[in-house]
DSSP file (Angstrom, degrees, kcal/mol; ACC not computed):
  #  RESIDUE AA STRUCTURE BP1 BP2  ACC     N-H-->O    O-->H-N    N-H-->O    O-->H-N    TCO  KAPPA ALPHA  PHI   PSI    X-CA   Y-CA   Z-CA
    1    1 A X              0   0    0      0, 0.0     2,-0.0     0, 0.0     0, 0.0   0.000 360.0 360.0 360.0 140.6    0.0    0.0    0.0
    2    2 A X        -     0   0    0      1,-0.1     2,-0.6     3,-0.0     0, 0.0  -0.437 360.0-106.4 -88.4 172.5    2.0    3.8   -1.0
    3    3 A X        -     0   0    0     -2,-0.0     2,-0.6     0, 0.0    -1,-0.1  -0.851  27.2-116.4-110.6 149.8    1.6    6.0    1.4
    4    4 A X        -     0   0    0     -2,-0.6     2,-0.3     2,-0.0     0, 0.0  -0.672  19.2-169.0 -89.5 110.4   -0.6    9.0    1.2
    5    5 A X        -     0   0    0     -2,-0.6     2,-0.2     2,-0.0    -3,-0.0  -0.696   9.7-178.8 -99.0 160.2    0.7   12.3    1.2
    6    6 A X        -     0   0    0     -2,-0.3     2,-0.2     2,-0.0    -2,-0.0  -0.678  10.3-160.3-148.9  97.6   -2.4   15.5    1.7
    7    7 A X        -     0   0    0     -2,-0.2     2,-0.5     2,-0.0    -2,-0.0  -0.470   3.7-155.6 -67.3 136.3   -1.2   18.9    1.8
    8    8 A X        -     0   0    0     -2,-0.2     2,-0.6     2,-0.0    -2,-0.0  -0.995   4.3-153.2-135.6 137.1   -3.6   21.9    3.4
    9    9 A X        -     0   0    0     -2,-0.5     2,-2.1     4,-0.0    -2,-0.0  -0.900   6.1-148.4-110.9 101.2   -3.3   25.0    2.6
   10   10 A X    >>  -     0   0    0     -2,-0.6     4,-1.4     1,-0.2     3,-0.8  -0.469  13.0-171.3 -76.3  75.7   -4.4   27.5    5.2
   11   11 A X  H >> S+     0   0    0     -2,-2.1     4,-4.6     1,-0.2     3,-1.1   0.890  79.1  44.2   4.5 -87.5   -5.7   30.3    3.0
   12   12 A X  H 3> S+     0   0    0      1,-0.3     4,-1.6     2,-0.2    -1,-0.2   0.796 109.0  54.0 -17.5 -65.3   -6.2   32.8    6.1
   13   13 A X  H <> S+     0   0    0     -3,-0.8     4,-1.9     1,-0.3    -1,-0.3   0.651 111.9  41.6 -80.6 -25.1   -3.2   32.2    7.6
   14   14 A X  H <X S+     0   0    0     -4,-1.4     4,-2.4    -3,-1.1    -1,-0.3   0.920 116.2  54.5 -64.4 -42.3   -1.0   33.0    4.2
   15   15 A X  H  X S+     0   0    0     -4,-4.6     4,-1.3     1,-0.2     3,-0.3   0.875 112.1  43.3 -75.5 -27.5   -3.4   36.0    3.7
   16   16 A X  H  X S+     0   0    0     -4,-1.6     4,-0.5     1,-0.2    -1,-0.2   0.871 110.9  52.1 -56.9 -50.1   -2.6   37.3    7.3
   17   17 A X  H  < S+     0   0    0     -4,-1.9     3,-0.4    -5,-0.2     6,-0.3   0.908 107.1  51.9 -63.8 -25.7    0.7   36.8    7.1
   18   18 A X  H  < S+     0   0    0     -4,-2.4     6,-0.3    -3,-0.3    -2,-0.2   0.844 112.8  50.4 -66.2 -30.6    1.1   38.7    3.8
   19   19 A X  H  < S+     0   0    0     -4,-1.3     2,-0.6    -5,-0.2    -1,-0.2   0.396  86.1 106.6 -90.8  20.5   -0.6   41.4    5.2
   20   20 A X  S >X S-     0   0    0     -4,-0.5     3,-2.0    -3,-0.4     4,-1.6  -0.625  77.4-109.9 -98.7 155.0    1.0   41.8    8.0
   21   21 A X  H 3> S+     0   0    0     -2,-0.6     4,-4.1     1,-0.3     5,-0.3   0.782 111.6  64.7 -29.0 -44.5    3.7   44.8    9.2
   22   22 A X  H 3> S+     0   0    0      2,-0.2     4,-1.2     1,-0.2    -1,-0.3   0.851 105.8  36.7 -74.4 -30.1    6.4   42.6    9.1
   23   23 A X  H <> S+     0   0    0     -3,-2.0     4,-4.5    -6,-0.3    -1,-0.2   0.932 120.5  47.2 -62.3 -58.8    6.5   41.8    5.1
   24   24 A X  H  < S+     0   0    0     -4,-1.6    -2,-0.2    -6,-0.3    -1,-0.2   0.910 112.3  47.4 -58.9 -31.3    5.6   44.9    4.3
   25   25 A X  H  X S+     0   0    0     -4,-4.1     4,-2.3    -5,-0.2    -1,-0.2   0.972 115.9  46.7 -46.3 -60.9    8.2   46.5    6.6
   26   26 A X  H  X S+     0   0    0     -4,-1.2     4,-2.8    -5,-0.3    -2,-0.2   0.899 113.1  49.3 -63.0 -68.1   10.8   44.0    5.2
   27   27 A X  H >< S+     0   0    0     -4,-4.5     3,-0.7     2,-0.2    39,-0.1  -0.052 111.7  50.0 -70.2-142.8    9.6   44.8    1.2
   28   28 A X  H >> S+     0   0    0      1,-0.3     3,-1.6     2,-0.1     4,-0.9  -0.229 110.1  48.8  34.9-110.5    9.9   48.8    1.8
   29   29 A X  H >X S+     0   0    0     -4,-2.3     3,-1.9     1,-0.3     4,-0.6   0.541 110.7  47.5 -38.5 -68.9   13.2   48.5    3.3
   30   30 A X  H << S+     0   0    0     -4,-2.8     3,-0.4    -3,-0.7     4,-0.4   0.802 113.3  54.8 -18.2 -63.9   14.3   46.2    0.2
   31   31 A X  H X4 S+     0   0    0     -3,-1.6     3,-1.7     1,-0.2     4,-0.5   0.840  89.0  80.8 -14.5 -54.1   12.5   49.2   -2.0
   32   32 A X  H XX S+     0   0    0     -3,-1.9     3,-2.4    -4,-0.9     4,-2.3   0.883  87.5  48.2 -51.0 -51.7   14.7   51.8   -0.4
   33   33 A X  H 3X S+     0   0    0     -4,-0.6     4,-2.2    -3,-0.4    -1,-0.3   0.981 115.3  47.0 -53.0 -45.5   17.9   51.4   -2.5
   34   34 A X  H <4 S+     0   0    0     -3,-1.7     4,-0.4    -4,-0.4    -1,-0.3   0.511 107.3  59.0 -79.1  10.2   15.6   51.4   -6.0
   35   35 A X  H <> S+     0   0    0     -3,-2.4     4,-0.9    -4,-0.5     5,-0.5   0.807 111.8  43.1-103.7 -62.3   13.7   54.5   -4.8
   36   36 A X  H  X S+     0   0    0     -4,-2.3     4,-0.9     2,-0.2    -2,-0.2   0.572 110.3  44.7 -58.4  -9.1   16.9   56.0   -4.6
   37   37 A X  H >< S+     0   0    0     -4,-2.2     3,-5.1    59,-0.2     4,-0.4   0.791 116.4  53.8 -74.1 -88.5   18.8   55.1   -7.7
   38   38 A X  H >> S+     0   0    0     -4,-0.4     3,-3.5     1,-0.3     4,-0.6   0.330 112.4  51.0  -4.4 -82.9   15.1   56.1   -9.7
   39   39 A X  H 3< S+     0   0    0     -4,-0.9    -1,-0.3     1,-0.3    -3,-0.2   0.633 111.3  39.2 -29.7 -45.6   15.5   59.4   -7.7
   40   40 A X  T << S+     0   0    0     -3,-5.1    -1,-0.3    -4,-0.9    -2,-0.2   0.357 116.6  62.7 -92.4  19.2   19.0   60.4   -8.6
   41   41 A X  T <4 S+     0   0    0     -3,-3.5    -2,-0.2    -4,-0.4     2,-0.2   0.659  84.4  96.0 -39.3 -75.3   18.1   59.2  -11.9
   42   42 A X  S  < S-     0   0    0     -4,-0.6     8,-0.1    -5,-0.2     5,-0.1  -0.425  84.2 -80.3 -67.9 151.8   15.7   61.1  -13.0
   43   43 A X        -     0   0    0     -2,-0.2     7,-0.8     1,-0.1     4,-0.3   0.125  44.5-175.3 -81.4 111.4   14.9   63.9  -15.0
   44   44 A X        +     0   0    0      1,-0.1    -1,-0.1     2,-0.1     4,-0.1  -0.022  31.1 140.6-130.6  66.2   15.6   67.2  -12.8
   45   45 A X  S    S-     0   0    0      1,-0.2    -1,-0.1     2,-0.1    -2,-0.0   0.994 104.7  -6.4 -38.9 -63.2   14.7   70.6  -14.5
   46   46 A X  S    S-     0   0    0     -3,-0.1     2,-0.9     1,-0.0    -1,-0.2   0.420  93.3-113.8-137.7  30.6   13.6   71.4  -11.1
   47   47 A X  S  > S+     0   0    0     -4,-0.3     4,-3.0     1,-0.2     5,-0.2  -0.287  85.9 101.2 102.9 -59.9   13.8   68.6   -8.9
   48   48 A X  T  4 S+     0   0    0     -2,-0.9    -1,-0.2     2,-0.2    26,-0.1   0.728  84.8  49.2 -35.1 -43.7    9.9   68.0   -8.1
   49   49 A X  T >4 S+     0   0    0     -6,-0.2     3,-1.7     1,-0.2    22,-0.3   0.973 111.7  46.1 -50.2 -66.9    9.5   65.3  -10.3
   50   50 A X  G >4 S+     0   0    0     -7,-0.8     3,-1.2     1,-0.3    -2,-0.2   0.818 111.9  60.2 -13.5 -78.6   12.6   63.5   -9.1
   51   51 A X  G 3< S+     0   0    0     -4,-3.0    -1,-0.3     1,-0.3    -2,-0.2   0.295  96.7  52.6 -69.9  21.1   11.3   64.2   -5.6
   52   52 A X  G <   +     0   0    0     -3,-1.7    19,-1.2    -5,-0.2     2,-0.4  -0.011  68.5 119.3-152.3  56.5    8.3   62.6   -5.5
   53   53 A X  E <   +A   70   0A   0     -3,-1.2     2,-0.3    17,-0.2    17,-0.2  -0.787  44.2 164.5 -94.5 140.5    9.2   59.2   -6.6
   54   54 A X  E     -A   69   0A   0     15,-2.6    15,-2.1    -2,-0.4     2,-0.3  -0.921  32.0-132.6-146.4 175.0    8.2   57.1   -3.5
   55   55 A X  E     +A   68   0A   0     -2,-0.3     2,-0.5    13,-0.2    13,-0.2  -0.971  24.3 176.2-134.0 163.6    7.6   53.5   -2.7
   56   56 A X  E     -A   67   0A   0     11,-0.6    11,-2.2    -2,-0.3     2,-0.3  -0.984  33.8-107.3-169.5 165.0    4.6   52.0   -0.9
   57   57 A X  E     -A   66   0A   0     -2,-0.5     2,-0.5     9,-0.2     9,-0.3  -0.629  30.4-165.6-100.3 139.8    3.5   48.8   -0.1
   58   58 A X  E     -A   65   0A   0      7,-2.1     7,-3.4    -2,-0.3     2,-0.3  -0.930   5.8-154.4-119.3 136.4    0.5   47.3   -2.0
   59   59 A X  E     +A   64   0A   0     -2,-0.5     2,-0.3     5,-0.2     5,-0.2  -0.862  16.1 172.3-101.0 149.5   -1.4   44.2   -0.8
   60   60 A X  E >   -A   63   0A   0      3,-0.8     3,-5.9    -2,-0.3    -2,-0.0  -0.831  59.4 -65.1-171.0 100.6   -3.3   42.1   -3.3
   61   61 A X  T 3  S-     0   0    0     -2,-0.3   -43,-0.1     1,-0.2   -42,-0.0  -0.373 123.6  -9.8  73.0-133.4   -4.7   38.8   -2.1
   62   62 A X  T 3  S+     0   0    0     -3,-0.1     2,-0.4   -44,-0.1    -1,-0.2   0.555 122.6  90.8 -73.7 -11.1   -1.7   36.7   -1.2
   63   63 A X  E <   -A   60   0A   0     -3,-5.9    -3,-0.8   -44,-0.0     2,-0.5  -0.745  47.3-174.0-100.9 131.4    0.9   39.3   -2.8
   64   64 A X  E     +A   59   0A   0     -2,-0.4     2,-0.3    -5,-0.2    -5,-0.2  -0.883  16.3 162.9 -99.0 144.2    2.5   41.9   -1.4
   65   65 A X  E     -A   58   0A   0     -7,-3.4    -7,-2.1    -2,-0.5     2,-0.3  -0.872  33.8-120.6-134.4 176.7    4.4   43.9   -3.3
   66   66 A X  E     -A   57   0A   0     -2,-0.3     2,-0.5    -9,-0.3    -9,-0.2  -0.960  16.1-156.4-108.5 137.4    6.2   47.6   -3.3
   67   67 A X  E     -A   56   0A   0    -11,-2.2   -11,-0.6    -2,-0.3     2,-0.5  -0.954   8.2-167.6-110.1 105.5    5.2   50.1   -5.9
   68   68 A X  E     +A   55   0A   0     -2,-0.5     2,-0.3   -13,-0.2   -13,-0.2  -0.770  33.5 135.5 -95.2 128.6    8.2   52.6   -6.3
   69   69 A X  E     -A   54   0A   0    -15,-2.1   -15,-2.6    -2,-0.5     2,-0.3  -0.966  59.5 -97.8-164.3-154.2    6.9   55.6   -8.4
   70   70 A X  E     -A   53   0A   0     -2,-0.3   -17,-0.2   -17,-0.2   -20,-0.1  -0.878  55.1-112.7-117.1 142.6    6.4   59.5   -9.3
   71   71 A X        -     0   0    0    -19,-1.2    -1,-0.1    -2,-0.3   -19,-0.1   0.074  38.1 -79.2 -91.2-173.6    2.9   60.8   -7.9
   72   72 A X  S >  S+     0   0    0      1,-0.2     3,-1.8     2,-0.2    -1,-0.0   0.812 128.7  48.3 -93.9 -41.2   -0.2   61.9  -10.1
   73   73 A X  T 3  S+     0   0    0      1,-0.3     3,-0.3     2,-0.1    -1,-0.2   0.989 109.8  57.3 -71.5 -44.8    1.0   65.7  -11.0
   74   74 A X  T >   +     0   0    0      1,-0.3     3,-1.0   -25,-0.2    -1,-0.3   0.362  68.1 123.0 -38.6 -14.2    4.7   64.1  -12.1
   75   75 A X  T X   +     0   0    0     -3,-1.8     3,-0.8     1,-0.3    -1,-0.3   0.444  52.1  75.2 -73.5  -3.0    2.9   61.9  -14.5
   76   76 A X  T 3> S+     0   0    0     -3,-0.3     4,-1.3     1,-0.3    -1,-0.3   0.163  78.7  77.7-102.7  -4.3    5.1   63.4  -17.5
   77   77 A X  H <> S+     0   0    0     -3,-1.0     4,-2.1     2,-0.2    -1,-0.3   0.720  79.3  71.9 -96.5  -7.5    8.0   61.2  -16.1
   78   78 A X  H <> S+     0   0    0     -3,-0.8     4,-0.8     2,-0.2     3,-0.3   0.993  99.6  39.2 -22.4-111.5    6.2   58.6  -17.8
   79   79 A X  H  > S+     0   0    0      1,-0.2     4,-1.3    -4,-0.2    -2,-0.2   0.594 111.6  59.1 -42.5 -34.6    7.2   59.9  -21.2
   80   80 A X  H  < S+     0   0    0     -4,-1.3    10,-2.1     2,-0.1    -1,-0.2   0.971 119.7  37.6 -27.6 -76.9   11.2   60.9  -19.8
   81   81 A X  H  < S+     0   0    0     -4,-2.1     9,-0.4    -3,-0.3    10,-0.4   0.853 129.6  24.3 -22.9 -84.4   11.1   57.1  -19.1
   82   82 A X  H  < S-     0   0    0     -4,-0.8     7,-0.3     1,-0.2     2,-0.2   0.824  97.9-134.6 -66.0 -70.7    9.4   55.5  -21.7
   83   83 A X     <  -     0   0    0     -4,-1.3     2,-0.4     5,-0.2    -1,-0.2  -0.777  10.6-142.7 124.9 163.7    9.7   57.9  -24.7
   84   84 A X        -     0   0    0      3,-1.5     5,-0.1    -2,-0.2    -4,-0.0  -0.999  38.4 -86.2-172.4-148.8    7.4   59.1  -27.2
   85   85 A X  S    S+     0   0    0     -2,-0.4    -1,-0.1     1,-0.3     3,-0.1   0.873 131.4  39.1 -87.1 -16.3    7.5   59.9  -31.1
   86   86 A X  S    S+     0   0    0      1,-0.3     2,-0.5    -3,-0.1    -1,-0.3   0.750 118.3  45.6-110.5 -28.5    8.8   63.3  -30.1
   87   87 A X  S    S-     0   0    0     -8,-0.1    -3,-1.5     0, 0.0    -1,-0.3  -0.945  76.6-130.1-117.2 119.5   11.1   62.5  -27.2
   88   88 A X        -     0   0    0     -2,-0.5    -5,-0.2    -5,-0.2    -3,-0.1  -0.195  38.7 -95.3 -72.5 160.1   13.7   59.8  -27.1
   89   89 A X        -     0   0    0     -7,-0.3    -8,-0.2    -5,-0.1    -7,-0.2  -0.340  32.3-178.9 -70.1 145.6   13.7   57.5  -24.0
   90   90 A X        -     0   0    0    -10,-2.1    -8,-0.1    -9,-0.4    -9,-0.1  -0.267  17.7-159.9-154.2  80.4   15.8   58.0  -21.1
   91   91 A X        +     0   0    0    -10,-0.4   -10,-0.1    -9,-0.2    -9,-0.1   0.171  31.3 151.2 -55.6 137.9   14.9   55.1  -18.9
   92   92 A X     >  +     0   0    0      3,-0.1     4,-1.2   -49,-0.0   -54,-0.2   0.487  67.3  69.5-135.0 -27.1   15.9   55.8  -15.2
   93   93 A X  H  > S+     0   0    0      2,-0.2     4,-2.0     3,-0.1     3,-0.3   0.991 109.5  29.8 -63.7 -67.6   13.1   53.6  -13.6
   94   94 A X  H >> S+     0   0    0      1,-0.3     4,-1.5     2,-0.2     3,-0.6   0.931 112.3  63.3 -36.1 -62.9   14.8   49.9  -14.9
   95   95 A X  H 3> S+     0   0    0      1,-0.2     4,-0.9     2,-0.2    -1,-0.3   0.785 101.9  49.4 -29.5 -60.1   18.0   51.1  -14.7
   96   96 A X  H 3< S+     0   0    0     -4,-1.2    -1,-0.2    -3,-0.3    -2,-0.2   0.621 108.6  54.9 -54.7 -27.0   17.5   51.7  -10.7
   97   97 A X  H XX S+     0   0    0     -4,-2.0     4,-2.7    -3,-0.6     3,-1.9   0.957 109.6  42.7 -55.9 -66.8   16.3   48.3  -10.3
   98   98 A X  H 3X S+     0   0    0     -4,-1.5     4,-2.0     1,-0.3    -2,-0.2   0.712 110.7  57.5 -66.4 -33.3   19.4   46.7  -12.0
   99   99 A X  H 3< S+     0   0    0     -4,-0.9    -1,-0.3    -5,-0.2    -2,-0.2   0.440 112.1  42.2-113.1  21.5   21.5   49.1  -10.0
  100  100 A X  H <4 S+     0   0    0     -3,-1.9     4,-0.5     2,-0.1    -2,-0.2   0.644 112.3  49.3 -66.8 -51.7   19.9   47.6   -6.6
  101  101 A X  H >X S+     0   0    0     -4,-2.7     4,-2.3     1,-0.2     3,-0.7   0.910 115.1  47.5 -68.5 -44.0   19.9   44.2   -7.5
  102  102 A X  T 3< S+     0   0    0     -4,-2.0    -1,-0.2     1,-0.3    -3,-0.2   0.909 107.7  57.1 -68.8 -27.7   23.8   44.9   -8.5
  103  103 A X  T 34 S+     0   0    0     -5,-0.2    -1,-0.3     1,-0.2    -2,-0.2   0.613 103.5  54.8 -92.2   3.9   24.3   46.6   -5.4
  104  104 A X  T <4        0   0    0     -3,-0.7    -2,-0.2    -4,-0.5    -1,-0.2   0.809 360.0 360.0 -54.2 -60.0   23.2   43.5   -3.3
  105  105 A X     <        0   0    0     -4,-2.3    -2,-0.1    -5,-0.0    -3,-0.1   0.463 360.0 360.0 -84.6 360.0   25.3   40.9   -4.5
């Protein structure tokens, strides 16, 4: 006779623990380094944009994540980033990522 393996998966207890202080604390601090590359990164006619890149922790479900970005009046940093037909790209967001992750290992 095999033996019977049965996994349970305590829903709750995953979704409480994702939401709880201590992840999000944990991902925010892990953020910190890419908020700052992004910031000294970015595009500074006068600095504002730049300065109001943030990170903040988003829950969804089981996932927590951190959202590092530029707030609703900044959205023009967008197009800095990205590009457009009129301006060439001059990505600062990716870029901060890679130069987290490199400063980690």
């Amino acid at each position: 006779m095999a033996d019977e393996v049965r996994i349970v998966v305590d829903e709750r207890a995953i979704r409480e623990y994702a939401a709880s202080g201590d992840v999000a604390e944990l991902l925010m601090e892990a953020g910190e380094p890419v908020e700052a590359y992004a910031k000294s990164g970015a595009p500074k006619r006068s600095g504002e944009g730049a300065g109001s890149i943030r990170r903040e922790p988003v829950l969804d479900g089981f996932t927590q994540t951190v959202r590092i970005s530029w707030d609703r009046a900044h959205y023009y940093l967008y197009f800095h980033d990205r590009g457009t037909e009129h301006l060439p790209a001059r990505p600062f967001m990716e870029p901060a990522l890679e130069a987290a992750i490199g400063g980690i290992s």
